[in-house]
C-alpha positions as CSV (number, residue, x, y, z in Angstrom):
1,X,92.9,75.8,-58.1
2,X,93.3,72.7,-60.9
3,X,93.3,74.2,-64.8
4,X,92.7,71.5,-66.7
5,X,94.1,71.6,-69.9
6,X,92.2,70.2,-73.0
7,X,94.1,71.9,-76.0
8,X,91.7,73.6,-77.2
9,X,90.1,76.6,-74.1
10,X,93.0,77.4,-72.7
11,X,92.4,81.2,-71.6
12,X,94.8,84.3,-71.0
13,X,93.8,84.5,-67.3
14,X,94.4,80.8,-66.4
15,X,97.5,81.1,-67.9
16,X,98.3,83.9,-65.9
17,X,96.6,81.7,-62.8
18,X,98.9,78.6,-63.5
19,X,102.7,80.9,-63.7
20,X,101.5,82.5,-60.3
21,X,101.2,79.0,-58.7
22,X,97.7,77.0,-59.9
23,X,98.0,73.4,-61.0
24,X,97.9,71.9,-64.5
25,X,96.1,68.8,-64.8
26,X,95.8,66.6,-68.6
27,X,92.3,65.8,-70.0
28,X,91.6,62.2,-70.4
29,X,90.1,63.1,-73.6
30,X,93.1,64.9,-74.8
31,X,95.3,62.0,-73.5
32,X,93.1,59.6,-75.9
33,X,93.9,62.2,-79.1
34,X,97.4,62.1,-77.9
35,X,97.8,58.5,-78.1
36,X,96.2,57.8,-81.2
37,X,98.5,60.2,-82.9
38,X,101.3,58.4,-81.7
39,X,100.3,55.0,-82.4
40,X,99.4,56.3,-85.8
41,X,102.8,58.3,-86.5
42,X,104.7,55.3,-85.5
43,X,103.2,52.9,-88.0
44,X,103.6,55.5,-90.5
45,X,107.4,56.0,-90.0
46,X,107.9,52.6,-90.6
47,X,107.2,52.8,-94.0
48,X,107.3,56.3,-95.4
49,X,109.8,59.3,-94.9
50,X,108.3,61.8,-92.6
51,X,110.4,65.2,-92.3
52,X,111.7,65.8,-88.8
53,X,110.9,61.8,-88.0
54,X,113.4,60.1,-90.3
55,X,115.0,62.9,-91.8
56,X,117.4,65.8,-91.0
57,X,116.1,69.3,-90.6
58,X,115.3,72.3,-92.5
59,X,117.8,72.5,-95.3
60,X,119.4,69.0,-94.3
61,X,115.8,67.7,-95.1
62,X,117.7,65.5,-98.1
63,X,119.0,63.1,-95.7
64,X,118.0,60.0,-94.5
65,X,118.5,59.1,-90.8
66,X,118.6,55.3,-89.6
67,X,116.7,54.1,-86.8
68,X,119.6,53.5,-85.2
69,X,120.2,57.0,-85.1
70,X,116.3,58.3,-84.3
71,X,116.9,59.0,-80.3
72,X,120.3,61.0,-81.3
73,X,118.4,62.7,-83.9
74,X,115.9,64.4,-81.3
75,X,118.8,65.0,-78.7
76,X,121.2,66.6,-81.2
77,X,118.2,68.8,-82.4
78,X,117.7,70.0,-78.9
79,X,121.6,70.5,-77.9
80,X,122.3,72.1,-81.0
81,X,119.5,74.5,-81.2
82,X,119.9,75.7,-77.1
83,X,122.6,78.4,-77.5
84,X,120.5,81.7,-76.8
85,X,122.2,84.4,-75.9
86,X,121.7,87.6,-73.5
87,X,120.2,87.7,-69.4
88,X,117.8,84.6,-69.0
89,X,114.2,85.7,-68.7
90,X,111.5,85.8,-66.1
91,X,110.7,82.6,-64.6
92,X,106.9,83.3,-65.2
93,X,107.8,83.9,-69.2
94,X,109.2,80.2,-68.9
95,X,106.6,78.6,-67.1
96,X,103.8,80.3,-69.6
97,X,106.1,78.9,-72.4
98,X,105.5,75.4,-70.7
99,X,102.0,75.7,-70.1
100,X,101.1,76.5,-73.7
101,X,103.7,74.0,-74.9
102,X,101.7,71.5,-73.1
103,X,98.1,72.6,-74.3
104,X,99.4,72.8,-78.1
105,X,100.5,69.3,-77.8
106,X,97.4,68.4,-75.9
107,X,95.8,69.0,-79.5
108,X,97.1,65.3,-80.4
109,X,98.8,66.7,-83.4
110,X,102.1,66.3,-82.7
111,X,102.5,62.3,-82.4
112,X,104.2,62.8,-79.4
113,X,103.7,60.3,-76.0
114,X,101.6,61.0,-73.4
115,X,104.7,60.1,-71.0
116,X,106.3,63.5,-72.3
117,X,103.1,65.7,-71.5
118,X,102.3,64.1,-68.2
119,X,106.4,64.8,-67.4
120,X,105.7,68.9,-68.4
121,X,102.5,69.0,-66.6
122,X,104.8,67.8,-63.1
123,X,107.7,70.3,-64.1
124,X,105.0,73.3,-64.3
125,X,103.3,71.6,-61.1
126,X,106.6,71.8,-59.4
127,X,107.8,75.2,-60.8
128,X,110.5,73.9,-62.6
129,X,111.9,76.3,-65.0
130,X,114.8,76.2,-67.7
131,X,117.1,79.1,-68.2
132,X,115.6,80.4,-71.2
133,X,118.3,83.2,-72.5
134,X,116.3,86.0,-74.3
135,X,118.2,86.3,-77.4
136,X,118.5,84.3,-80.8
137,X,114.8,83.7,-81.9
138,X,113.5,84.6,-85.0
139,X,109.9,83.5,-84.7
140,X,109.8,81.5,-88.0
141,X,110.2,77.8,-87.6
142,X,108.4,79.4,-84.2
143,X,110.7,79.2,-81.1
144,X,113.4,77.2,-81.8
145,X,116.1,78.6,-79.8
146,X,113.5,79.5,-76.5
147,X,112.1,76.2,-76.7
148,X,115.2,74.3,-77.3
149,X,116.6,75.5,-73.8
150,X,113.7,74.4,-72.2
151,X,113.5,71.0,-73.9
152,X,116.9,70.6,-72.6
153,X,116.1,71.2,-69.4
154,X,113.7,67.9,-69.7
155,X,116.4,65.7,-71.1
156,X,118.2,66.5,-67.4
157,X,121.0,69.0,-69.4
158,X,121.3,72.8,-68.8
159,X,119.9,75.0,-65.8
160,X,117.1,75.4,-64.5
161,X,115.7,77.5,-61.2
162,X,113.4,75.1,-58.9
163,X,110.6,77.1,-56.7
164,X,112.9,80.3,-58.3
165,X,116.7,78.8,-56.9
166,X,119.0,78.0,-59.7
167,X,120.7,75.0,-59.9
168,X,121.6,72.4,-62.8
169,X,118.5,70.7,-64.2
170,X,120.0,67.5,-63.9
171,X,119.8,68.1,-60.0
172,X,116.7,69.7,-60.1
173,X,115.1,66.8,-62.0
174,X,117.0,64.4,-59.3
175,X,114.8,66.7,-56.0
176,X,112.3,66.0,-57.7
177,X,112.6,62.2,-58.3
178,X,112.1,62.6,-61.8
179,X,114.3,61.1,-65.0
180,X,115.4,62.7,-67.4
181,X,113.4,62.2,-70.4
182,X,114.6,60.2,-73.5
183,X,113.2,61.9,-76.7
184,X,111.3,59.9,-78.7
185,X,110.8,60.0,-82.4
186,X,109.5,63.8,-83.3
187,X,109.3,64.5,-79.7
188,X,112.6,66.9,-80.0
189,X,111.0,68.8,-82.9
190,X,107.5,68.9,-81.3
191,X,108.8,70.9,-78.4
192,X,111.0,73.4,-79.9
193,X,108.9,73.9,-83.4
194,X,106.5,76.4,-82.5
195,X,105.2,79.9,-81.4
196,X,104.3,78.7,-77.4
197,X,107.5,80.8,-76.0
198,X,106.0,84.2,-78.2
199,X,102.4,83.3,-77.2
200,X,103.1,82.6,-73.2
201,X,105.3,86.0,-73.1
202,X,102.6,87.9,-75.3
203,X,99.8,86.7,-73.0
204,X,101.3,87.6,-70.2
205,X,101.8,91.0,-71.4
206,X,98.4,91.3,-72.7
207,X,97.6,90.1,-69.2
208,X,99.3,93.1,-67.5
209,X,98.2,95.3,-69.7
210,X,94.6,94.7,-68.9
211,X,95.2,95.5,-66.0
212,X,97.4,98.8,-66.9
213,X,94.5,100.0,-68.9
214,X,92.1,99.5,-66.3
215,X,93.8,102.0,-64.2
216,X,94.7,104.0,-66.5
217,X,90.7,104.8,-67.1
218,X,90.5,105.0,-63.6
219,X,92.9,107.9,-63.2
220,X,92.1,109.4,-65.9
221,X,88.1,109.8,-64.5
222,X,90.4,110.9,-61.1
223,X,92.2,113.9,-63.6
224,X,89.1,115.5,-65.1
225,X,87.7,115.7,-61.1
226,X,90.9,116.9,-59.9
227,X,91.2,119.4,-62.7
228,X,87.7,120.4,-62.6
229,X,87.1,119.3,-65.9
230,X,83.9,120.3,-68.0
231,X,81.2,117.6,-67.8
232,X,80.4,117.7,-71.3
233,X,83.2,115.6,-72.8
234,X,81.7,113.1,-70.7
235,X,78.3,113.5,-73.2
236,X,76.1,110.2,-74.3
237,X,75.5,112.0,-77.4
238,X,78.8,113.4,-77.9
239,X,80.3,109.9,-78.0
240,X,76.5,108.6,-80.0
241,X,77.8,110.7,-82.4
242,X,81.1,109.0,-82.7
243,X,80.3,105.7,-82.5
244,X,83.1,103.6,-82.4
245,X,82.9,100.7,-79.8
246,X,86.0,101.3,-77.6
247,X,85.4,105.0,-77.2
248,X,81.7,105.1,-76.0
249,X,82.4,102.3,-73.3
250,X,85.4,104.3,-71.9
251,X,83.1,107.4,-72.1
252,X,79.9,105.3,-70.0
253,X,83.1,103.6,-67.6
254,X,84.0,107.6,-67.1
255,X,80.5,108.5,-66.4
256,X,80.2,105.6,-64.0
257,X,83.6,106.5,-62.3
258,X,83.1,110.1,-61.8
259,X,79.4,109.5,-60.7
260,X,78.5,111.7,-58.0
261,X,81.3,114.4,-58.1
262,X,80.8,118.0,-57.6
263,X,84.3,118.4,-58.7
264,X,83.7,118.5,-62.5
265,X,82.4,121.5,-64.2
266,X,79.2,122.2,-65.5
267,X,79.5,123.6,-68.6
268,X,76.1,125.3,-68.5
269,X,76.4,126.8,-65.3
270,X,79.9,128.3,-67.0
271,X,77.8,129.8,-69.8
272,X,75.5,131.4,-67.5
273,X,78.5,132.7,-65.1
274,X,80.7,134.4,-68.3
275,X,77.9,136.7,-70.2
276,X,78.8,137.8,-73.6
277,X,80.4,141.5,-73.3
278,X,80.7,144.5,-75.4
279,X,84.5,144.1,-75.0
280,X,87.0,141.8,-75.1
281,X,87.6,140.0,-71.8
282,X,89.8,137.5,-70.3
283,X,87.8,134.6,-69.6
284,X,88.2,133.3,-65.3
285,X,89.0,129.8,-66.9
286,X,89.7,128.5,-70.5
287,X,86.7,127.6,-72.4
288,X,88.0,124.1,-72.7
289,X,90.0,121.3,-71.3
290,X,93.4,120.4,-72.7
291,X,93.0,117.2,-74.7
292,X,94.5,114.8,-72.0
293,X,91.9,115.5,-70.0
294,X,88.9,116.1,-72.8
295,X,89.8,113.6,-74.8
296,X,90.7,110.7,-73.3
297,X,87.8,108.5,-74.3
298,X,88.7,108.9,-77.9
299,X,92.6,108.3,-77.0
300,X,91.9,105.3,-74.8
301,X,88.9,103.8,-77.2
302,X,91.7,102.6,-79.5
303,X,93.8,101.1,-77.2
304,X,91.0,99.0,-75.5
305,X,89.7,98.2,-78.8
306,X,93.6,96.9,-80.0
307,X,94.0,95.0,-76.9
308,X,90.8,93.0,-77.1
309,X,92.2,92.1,-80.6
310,X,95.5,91.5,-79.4
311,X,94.0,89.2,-76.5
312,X,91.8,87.4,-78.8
313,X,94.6,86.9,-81.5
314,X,96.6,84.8,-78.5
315,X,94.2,82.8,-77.4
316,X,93.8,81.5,-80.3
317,X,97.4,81.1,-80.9
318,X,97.4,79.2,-76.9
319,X,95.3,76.8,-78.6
320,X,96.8,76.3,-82.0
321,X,99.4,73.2,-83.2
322,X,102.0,75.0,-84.1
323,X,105.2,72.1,-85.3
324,X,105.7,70.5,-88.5
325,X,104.5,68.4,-89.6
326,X,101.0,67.8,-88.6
327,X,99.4,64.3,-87.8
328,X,96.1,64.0,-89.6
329,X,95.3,60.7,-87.6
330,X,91.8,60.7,-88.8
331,X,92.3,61.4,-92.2
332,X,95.5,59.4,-92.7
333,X,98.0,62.1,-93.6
334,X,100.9,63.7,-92.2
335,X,100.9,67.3,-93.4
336,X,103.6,69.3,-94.2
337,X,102.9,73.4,-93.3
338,X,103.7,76.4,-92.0
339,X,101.9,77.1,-88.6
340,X,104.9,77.6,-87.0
341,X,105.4,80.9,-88.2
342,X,104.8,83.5,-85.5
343,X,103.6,86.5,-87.8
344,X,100.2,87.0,-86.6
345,X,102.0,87.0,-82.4
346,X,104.8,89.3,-83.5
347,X,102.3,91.8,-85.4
348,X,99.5,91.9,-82.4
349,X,102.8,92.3,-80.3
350,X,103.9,95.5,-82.2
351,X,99.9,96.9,-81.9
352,X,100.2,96.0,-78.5
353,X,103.5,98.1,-77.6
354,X,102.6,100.9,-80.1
355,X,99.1,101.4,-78.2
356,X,100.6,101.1,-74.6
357,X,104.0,103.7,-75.5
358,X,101.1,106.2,-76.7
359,X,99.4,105.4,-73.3
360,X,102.7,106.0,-71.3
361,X,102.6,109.4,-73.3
362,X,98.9,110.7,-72.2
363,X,100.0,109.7,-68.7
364,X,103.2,111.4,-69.3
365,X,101.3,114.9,-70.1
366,X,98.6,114.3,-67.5
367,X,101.5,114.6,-64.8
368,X,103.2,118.0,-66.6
369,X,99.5,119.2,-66.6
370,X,99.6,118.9,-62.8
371,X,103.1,119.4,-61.9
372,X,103.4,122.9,-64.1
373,X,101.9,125.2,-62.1
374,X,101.3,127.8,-65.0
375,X,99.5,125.4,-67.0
376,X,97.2,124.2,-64.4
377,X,96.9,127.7,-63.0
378,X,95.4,125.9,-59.7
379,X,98.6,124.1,-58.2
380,X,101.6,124.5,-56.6
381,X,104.5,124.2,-58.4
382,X,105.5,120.3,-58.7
383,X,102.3,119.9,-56.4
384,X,105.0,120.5,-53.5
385,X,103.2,120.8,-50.2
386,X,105.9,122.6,-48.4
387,X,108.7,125.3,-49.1
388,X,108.6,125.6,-52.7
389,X,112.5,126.1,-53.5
390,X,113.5,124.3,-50.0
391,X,111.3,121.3,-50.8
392,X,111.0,119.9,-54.1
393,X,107.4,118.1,-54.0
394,X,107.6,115.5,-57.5
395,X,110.0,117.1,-59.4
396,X,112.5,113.6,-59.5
397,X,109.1,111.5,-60.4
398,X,109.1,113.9,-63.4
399,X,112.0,113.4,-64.9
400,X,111.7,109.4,-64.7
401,X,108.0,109.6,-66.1
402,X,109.4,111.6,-69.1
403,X,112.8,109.1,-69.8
404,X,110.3,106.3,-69.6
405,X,108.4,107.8,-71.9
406,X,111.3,108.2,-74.6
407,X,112.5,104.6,-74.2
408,X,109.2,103.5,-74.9
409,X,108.3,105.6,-78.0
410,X,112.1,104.0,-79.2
411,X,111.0,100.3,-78.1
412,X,107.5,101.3,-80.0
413,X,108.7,100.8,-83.9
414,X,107.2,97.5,-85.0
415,X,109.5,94.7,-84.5
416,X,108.0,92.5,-86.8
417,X,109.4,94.8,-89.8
418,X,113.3,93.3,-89.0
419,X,113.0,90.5,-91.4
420,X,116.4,89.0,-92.2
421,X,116.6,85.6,-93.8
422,X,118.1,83.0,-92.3
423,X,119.0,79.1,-92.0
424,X,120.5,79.0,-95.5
425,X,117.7,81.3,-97.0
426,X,115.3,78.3,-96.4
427,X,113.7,80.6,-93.7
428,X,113.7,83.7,-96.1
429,X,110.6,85.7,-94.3
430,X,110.9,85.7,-90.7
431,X,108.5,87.0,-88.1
432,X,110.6,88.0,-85.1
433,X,108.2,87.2,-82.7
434,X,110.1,85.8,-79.3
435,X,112.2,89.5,-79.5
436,X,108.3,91.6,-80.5
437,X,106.7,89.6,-76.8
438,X,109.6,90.5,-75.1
439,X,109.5,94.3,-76.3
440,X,105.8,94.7,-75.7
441,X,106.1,92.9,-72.2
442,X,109.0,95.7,-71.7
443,X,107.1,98.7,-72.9
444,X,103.8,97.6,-71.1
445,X,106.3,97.2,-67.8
446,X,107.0,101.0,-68.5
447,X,104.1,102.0,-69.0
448,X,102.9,100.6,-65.6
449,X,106.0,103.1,-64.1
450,X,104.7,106.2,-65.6
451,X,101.2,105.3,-65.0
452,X,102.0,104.9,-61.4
453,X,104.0,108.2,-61.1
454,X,100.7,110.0,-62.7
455,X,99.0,108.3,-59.6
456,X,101.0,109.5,-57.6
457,X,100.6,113.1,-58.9
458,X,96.9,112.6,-58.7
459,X,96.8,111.8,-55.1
460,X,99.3,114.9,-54.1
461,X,97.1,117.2,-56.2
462,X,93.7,116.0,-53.8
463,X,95.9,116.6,-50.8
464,X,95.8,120.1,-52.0
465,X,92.0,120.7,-52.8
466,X,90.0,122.4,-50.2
467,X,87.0,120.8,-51.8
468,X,88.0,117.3,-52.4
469,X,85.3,115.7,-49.9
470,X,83.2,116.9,-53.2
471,X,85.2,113.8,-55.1
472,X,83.2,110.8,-56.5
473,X,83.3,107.9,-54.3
474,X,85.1,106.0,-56.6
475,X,87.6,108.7,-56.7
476,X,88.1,108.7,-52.9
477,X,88.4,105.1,-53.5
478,X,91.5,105.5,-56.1
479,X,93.0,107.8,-53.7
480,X,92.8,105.8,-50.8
481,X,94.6,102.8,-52.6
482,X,97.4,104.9,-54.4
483,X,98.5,106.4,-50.7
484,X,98.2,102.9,-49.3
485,X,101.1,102.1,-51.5
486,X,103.0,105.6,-51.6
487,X,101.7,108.2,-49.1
488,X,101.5,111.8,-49.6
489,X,104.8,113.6,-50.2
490,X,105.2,116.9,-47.7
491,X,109.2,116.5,-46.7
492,X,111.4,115.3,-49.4
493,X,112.2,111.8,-49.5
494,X,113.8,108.8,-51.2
495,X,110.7,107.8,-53.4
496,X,112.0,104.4,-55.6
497,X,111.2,102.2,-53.3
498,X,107.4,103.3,-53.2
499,X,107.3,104.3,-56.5
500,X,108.2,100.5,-57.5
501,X,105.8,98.9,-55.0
502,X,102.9,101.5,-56.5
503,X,104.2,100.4,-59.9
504,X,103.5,96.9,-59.0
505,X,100.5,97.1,-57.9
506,X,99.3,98.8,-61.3
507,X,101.0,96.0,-63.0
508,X,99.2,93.1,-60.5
509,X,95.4,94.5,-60.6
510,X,95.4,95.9,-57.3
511,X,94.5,99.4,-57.4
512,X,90.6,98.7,-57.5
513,X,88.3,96.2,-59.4
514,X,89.8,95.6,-63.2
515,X,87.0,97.3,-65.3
516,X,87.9,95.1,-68.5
């Protein structure tokens, strides 16, 4: 499939398409705002001072630069700028950098050439990625440090992987039968002044996450048939009642998912079964569910609600101009702003991670509810299908569900609150947005982990039901897929390996249709 990009409808799921191998192709349209903005920037810089154009940067702004000196200007921007620190990042996080880089600039606000988009659209084309080291972003004047190290990867200099081998950029440029490119007036600050690193990385995450979510509705319809749930959390009118948006649709997805089950409980036939006695009694089951189970559509109603926010907050951000300063072709004026600053990425970031470690949690207490035999009252212990005490059924997926867990209620404290100023006080509020996408995209990871050990609870907790032919078809379906990625546990055995591919498949949308 060919994406292509006009700078303005750029979506999160042909993002996602283009880093997993689609092609980029350049509007004509775009290409014709593109050129007009250079033609325009360049007759302006002839005969006016334009920050970043003619002039040094941030609080070197006072001084004028020659022509002469224009090309160095750009290339010393880039080199000076590309010292991140820390393990590189994924390629994909590089490549969705790229791809938004290119659609921001597509805008034709930038006054850069069409030359330098047609040479990203090749690089992304040919999965050419610059080491991008994770550290040393502050997500004010936007990426500068991400960006830098992948604009010098364009100008032949640093590393770079090619088709996901690392080599020297210079060579990988030279397979390729490319040049390095010779910045061009502004073209240095156009690709490293922006949010398109923080906005690639969040959208992937939001990405994944839809995905997480999905299944996380899905198992969590599997838990209340597994458990024998009462029906009536399910309620139209309960959730008519409550009506916020996110809630009632996970409560109708529940309904749909659990259709057909004579696993759940009917809470009037109960009432009928348990008649009202002179004495106290002990009840033959608990007169309601624990709230993992009963209330999951108001737990998950605020996380689908937050990540429809968060999706549609980087979206926008995909298709924003984010550099300074601004070409106003139309209008004449070259305008001199903040848009770089990555505040509104790095706080749907921290909503994002904050929703998805609460989600790791409800997962987390959904798998004790199964695994602890005395608070289930209906399972072995650690659902072990042996020799309890001689086999050890999912005791070891417990404890890595539960560390997971911790990590990600520490990664969960908003990022975006570590202001420090910086670049001699000039940038004095900062938004820390590159470091908040790579925290959520870490958390949501996690979350994926624990969600998949819950599946795998969920499936060895059917393999124990003499009933479970009574499941919902779309439960039968769920279980079906979890075991075709980690099969039933009876003798004790090495589970990482499974446990990761399961993971994966949480984290890739393969564990059913995505119901978002």
């Amino acid at each position: 499939m060919v994406h292509t990009l006009t700078g303005k409808d750029l979506t999160i799921d042909e993002l996602a398409g283009i880093v997993r191998g689609e092609r980029v192709a350049l509007s004509s349209a775009a290409l014709g705002r593109v050129r007009r903005s250079k033609k325009f920037l360049d007759a302006e810089a002839r005969s006016r001072i334009i920050y970043g154009v003619n002039t040094g940067f941030g609080p070197m702004a006072s001084v004028l630069v020659g022509t002469d000196d224009l090309a160095a200007l750009q290339r010393n921007l880039v080199r000076s700028h590309a010292c991140g620190a820390g393990e590189p990042v994924k390629d994909e996080q590089v490549l969705a950098a790229m791809a938004v880089r290119l659609n921001t600039l597509l805008r034709g606000d930038s006054g850069v050439s069409v030359e330098l988009l047609q040479l990203l659209a090749k690089l992304i084309n040919a999965r050419f990625a610059p080491l991008i080291p994770e550290h040393g972003g502050v997500g004010a004047s936007g990426d500068l440090i991400q960006l830098s190290h992948i604009a010098l990867g364009l100008i032949g200099e640093g590393d770079a992987t090619l088709r996901g081998k690392r080599m020297g950029a210079s060579e990988a440029l030279h397979k390729l039968n490319l040049k390095p490119r010779v910045l061009q007036q502004k073209e240095g600050l156009a690709l490293i002044n922006g949010t398109s690193f923080m906005a690639g990385a969040a959208a992937l995450a939001a990405y994944e996450a839809r995905h997480i979510l999905s299944v996380a509705i899905r198992s969590s319809a599997l838990a209340l048939e597994a458990a024998g749930a009462f029906d009536d959390a399910l309620a139209p009118y309960l959730h008519d009642a409550r009506p916020h948006p996110g809630q009632g649709e996970i409560a109708k997805l529940l309904r749909a998912l659990t259709a057909g089950s004579k696993l759940l409980q009917s809470r009037r036939a109960f009432e009928r079964s348990q008649k009202p006695q002179m004495q106290t009694v002990e009840l033959e089951r608990k007169a309601q569910d624990v709230y993992s189970l009963r209330c999951a559509p108001q737990i998950l109603g605020p996380m689908l609600e937050t990540l429809r926010d968060v999706e549609s907050t980087i979206t926008i951000e995909m298709n924003s101009a984010t550099d300074n300063p601004l070409i106003d072709e139309r209008g004449g004026e070259v305008l001199h702003g903040g848009n770089f600053h990555g505040e509104y990425v790095a706080a749907a970031m921290d909503r994002l991670k904050l929703a998805f470690a609460k989600l790791s949690v409800l997962c987390e207490r959904r798998l004790n509810f199964f695994l602890h035999d005395k608070v289930n009252g209906a399972f072995p212990p650690f659902l072990n299908l042996e020799t309890p005490g001689l086999t050890l059924g999912l005791q070891g997926l417990q404890f890595v569900a539960t560390s997971t867990t911790a990590l990600n209620q520490s990664l969960a404290y908003p990022h975006s609150l570590h202001s420090l100023p910086s670049n001699a006080d000039n940038q004095d509020v900062v938004s820390m947005g590159a470091d908040a996408a790579l925290l959520a995209a870490r958390v949501v990871e996690n979350t994926a982990l624990v969600a998949a050990i819950e599946l795998a609870a969920l499936s060895q907790a059917f393999a124990t039901l003499k009933s479970r032919s009574n499941a919902s078809p779309e439960g039968k379906n769920l279980v079906r897929a979890i075991r075709n990625n980690l099969p039933v546990v009876r003798e004790d055995r090495p589970l990482w390996r499974d446990l990761q591919t399961l993971a994966t498949a949480v984290r890739h949308g393969e564990m059913g249709k995505n119901l978002l």
